[in-house]
C-alpha positions, 0 to 999 in steps of 0.5 A, spaced: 548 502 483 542 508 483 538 508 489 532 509 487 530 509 494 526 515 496 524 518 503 519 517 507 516 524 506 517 525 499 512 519 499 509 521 503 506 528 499 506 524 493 501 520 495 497 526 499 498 529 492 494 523 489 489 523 494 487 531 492 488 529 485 482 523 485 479 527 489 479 534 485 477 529 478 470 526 482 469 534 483 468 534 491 470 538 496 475 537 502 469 538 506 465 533 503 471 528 502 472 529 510 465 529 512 464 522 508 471 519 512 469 521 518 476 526 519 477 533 521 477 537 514 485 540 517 487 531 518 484 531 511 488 538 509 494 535 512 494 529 509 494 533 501 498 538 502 504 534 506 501 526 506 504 527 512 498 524 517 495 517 519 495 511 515 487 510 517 486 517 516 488 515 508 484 509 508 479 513 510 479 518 504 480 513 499 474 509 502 470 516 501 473 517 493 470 511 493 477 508 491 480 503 496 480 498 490 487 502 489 491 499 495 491 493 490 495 497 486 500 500 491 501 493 493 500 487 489 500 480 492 505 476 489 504 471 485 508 464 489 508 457 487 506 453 493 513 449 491 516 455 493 512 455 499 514 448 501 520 449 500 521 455 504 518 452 510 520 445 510 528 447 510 533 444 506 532 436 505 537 430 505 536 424 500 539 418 501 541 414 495 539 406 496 545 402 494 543 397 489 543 390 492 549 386 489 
């Protein structure tokens, strides 16, 4: 079996290093991107560099870049039929078979 499970920090960088890459393709700065969050230009630095800051602080940039619309990427919502649904909050079921009158 691989494991194709990776480490918190490892994902963590790489989404710092997307943050920087959208921000670098829309042509802003650091200061500017920092500035429209609301957050220190270091948590901003930080959050590129290592992804190594808070999840609001994330939010908050990709708010700025204008790009929230990219948490529906990371974590679509899957798709469930209500059946599913019913049936895993209803528990399993007896049926009763009616016996026929003779």
């Amino acid at each position: 079996m691989i494991d194709t499970a990776k480490l918190p920090q490892d994902l963590q960088r790489e989404l710092g290093e997307a943050l920087r890459t959208l921000r670098v393709s829309r042509g802003l700065t650091q200061s500017e991107v920092a500035a429209k969050a609301g957050v220190s230009l270091r948590s901003l630095a930080t959050l590129e560099r290592a992804g190594n800051s808070s999840l609001e602080t994330f939010v908050r940039a990709l708010n700025a870049l204008e790009a929230a619309d990219i948490i529906a990427q990371l974590a679509p919502r899957p798709q469930v039929s209500p059946l599913a649904v019913f049936r895993q909050e209803s528990g399993p079921r007896r049926v009763r078979h009616r016996r026929q009158a003779a």
